[in-house]
MDAnalysis code that builds the backbone (N, CA, C; Angstrom):
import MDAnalysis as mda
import numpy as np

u = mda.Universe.empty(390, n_residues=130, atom_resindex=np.repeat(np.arange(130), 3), trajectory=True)
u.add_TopologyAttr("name", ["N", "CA", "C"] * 130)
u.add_TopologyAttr("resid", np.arange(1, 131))
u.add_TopologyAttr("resname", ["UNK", "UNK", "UNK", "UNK", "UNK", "UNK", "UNK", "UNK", "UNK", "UNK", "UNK", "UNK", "UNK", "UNK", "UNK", "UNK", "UNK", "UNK", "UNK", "UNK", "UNK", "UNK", "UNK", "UNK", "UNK", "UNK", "UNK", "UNK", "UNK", "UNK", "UNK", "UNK", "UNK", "UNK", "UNK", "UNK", "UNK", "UNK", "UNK", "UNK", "UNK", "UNK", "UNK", "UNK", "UNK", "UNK", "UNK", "UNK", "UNK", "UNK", "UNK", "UNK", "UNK", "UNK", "UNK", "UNK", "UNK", "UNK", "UNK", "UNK", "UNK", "UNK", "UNK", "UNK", "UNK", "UNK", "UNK", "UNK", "UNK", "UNK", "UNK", "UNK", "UNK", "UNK", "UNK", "UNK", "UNK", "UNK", "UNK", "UNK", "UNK", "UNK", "UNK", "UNK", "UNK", "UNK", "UNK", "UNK", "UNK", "UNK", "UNK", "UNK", "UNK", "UNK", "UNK", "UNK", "UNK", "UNK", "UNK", "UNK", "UNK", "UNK", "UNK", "UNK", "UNK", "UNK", "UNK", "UNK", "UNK", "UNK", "UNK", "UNK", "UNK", "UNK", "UNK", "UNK", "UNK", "UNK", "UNK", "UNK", "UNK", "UNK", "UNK", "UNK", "UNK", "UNK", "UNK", "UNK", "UNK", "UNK"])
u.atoms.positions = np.array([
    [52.034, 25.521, 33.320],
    [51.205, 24.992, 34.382],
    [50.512, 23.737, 33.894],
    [50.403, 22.358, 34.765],
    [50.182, 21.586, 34.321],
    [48.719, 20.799, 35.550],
    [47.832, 20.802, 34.634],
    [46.778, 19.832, 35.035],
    [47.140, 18.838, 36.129],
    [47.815, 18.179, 35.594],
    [48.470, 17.011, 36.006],
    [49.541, 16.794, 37.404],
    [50.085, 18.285, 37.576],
    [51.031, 18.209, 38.513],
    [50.474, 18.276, 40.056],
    [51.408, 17.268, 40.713],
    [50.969, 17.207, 41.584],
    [51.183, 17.811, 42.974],
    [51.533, 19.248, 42.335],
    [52.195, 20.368, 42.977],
    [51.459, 21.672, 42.291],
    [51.450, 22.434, 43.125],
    [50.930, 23.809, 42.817],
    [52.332, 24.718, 41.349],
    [51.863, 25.743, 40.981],
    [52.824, 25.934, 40.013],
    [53.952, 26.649, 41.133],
    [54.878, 26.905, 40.421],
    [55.732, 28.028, 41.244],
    [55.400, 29.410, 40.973],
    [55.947, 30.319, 41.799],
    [55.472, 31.295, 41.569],
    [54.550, 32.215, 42.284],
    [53.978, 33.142, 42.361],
    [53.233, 34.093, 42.954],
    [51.934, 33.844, 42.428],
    [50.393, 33.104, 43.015],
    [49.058, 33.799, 42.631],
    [49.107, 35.047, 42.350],
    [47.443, 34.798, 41.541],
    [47.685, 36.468, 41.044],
    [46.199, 36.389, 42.037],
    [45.818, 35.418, 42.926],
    [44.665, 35.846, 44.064],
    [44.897, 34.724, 45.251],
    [44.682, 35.138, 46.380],
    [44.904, 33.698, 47.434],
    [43.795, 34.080, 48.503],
    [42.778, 33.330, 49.071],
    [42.148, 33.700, 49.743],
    [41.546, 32.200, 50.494],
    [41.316, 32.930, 51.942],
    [40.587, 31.704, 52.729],
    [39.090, 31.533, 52.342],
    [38.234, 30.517, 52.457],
    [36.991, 30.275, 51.954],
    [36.373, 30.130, 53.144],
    [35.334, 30.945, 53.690],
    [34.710, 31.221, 54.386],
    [33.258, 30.510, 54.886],
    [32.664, 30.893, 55.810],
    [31.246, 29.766, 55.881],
    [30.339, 30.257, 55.035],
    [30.204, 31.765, 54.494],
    [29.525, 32.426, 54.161],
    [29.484, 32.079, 52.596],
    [30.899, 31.090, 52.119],
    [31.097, 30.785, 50.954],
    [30.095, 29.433, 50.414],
    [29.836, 28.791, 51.628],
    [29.504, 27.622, 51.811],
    [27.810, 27.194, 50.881],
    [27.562, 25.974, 50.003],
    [26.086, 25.173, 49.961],
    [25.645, 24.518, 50.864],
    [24.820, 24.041, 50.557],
    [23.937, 23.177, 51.462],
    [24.328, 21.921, 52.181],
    [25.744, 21.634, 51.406],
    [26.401, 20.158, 51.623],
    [27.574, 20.565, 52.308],
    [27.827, 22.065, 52.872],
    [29.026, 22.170, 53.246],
    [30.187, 22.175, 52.809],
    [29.855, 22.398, 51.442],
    [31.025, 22.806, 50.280],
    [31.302, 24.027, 49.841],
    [32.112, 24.413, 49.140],
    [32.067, 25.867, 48.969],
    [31.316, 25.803, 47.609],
    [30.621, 26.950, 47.332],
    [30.037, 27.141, 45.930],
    [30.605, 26.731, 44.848],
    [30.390, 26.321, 43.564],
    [31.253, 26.563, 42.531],
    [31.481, 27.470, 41.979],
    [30.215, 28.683, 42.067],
    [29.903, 29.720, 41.403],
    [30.946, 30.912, 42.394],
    [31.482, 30.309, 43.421],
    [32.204, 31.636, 44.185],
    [33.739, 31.099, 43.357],
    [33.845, 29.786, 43.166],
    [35.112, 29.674, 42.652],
    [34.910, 30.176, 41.049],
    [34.114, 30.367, 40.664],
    [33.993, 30.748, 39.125],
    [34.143, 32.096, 39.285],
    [33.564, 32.969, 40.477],
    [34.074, 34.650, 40.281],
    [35.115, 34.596, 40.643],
    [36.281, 33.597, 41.299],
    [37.302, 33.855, 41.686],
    [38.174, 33.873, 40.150],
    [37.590, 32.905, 39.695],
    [38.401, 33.020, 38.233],
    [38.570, 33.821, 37.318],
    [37.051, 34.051, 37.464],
    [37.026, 35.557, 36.603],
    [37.825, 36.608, 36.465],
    [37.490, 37.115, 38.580],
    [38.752, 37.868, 38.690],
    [40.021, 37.787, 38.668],
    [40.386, 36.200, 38.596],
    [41.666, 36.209, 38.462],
    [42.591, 36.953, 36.829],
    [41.502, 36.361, 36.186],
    [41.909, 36.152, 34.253],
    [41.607, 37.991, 33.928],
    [40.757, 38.740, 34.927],
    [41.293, 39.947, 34.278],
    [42.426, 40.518, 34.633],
    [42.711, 40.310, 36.227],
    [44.095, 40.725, 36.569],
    [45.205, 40.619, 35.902],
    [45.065, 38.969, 35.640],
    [46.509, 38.263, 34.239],
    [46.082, 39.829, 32.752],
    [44.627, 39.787, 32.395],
    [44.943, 40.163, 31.400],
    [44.910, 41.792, 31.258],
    [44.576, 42.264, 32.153],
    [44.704, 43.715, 31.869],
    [46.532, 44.375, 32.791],
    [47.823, 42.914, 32.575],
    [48.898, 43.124, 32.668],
    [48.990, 43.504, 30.789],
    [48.047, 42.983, 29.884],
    [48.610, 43.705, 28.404],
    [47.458, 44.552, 27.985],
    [46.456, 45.293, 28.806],
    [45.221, 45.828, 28.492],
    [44.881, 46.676, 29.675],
    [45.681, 47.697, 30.159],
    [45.309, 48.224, 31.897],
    [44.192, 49.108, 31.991],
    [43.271, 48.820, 30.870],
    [41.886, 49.704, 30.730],
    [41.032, 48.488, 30.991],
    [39.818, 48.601, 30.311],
    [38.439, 47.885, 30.833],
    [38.627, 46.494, 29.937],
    [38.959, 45.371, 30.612],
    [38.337, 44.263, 30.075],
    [37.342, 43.675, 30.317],
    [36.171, 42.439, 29.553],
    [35.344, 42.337, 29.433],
    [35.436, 40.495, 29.628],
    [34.529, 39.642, 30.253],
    [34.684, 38.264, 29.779],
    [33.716, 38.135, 28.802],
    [34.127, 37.065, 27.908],
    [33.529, 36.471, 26.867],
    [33.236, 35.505, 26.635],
    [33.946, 34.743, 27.557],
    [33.582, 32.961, 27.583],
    [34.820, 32.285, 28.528],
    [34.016, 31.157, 28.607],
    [34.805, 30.371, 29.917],
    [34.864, 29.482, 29.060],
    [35.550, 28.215, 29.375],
    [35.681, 27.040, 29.067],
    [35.015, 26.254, 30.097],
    [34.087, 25.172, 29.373],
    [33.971, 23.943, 30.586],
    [35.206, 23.826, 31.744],
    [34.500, 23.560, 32.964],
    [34.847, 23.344, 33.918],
    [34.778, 22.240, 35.140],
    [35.604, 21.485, 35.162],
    [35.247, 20.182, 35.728],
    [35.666, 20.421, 37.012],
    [35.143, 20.536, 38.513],
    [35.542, 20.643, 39.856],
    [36.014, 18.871, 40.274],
    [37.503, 18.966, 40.174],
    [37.740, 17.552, 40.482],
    [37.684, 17.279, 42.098],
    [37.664, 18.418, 42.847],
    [38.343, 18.009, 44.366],
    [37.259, 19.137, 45.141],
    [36.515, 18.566, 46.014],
    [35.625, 19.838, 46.780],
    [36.689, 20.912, 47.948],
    [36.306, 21.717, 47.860],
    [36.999, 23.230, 48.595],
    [36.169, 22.920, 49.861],
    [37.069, 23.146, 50.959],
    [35.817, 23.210, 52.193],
    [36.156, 24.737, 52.800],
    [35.683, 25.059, 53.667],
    [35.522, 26.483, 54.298],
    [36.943, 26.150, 55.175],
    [37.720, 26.836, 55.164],
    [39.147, 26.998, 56.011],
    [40.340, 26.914, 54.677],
    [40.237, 25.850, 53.490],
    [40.768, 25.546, 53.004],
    [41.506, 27.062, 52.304],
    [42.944, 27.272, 51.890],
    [43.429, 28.306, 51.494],
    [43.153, 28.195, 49.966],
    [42.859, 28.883, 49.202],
    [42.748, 28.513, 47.526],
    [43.660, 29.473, 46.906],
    [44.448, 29.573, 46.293],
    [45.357, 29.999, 44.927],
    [44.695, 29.849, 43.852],
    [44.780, 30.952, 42.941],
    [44.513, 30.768, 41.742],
    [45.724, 31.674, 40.930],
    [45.971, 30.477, 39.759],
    [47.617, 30.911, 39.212],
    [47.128, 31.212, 38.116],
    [47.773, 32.059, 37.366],
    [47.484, 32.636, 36.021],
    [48.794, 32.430, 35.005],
    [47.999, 32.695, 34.117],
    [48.689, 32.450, 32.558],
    [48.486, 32.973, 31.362],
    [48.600, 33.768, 30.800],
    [48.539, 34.283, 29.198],
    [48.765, 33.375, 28.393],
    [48.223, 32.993, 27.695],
    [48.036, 31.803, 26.258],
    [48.403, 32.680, 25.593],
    [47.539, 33.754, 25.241],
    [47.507, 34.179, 23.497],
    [47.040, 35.502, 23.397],
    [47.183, 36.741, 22.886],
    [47.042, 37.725, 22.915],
    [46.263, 37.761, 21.031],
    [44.763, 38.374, 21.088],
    [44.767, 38.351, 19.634],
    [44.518, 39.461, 19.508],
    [44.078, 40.350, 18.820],
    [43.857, 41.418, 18.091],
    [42.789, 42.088, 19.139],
    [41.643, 41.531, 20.107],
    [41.124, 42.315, 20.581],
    [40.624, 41.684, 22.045],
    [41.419, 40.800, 21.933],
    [41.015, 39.465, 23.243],
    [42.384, 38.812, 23.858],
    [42.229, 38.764, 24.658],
    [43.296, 37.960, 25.959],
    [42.964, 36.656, 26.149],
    [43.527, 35.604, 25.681],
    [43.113, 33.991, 26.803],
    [44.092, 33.946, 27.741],
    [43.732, 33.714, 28.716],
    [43.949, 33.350, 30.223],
    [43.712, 32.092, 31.113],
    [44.858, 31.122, 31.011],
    [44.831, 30.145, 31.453],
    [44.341, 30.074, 33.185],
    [43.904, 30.150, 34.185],
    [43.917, 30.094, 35.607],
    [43.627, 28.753, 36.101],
    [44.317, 28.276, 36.805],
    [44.385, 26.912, 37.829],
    [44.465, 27.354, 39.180],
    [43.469, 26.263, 39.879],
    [42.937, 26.879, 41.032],
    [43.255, 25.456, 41.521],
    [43.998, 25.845, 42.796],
    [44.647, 24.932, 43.974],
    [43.835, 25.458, 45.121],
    [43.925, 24.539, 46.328],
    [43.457, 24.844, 47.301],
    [44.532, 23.480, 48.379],
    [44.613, 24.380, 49.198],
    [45.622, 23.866, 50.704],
    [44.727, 23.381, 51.672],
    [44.489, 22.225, 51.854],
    [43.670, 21.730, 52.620],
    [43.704, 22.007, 54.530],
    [43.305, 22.799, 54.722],
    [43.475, 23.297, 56.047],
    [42.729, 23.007, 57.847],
    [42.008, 21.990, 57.490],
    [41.513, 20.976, 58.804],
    [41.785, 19.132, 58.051],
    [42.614, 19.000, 57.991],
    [42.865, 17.524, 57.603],
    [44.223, 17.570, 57.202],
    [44.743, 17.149, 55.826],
    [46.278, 16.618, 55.867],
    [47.190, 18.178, 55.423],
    [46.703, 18.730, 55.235],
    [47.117, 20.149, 54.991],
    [47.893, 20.216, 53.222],
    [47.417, 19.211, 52.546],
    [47.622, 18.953, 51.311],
    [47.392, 19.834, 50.188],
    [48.504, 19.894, 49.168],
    [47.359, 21.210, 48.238],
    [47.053, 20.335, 47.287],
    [45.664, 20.480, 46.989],
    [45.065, 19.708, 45.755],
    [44.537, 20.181, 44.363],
    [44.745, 19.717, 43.470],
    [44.228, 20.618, 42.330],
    [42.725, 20.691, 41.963],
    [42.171, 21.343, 42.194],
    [40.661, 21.845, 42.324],
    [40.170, 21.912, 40.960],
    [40.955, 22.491, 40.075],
    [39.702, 23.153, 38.248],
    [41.323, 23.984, 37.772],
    [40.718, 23.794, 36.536],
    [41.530, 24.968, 35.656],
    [40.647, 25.452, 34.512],
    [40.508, 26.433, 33.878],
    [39.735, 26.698, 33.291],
    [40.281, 27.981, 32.308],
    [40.027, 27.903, 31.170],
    [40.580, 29.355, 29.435],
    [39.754, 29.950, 29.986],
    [39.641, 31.268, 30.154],
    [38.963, 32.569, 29.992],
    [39.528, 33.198, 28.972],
    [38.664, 33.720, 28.266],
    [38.630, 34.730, 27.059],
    [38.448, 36.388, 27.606],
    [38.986, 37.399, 27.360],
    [39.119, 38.555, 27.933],
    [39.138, 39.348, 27.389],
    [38.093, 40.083, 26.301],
    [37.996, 41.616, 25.506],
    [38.049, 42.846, 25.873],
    [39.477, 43.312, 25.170],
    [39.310, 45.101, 25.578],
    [38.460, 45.875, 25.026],
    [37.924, 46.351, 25.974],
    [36.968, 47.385, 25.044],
    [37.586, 49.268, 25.709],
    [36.700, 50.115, 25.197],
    [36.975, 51.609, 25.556],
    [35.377, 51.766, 26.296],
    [35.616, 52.910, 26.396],
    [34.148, 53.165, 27.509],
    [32.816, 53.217, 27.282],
    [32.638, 52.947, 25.585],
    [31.369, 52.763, 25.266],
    [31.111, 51.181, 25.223],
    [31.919, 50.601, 26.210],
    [31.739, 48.598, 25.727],
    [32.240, 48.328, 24.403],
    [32.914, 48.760, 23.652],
    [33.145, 48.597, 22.611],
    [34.514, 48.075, 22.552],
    [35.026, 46.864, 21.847],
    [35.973, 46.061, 21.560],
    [37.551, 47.130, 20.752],
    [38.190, 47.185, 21.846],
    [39.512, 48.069, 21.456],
    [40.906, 47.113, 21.098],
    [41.713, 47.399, 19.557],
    [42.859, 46.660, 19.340],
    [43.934, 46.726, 20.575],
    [44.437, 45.698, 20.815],
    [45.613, 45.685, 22.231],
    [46.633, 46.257, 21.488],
    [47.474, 47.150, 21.198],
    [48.427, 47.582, 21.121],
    [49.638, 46.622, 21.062],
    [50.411, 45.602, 20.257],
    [51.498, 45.557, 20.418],
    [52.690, 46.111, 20.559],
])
């Protein structure tokens, strides 16, 4: 998946959803912070495909919103496994959005690493099983 492309990836989201008014700031944009839980949830879905118990986030990467989301607009968020380490998942997710009252364009919105720790039921950090 590439930053740069000026196409959505191929493939199936692992979330797609319309953005609502209810999503909306003060400027008539959608939150950033609703697109940041979208990510969230996206990067555990990707990562508990190698962890189907409790994962945990641990860190995001800076996040630059290049393109504003408006309310109608459809958003995708595509996933990716980077790297599997010993007790953590990185999870690449890029978030598109289909512009849906204007040229009906999909534009690339953010991409952003999530970090993803298994733990067991006391919160506690569990080895992923290769």
């Amino acid at each position: 998946m590439s930053a740069d492309s000026a196409h959505p990836p191929e493939g199936c989201p692992s979330i797609r959803r319309v953005m609502m008014p209810r999503d909306t700031n003060a400027v008539g944009t959608i939150f950033g912070g609703v697109i940041l839980s979208e990510i969230d949830l996206a990067a555990a879905i990707e990562a508990q495909r190698h962890w189907p118990k409790r994962v945990v986030t641990v860190a995001m990467d800076s996040i630059e919103f290049r393109e504003p989301v408006n309310v109608g607009d459809l958003v995708s968020l595509y996933t990716s496994t980077e790297r599997i380490g010993r007790t953590s998942i990185r999870v690449r997710v890029d978030v598109w959005a289909r512009k849906r009252f204007g040229s009906g364009a999909d534009v690339n919105v953010t991409e952003a690493y999530v970090t993803m720790v298994a733990v067991d039921d006391d919160m506690r950090p569990v080895e992923i099983p290769r």
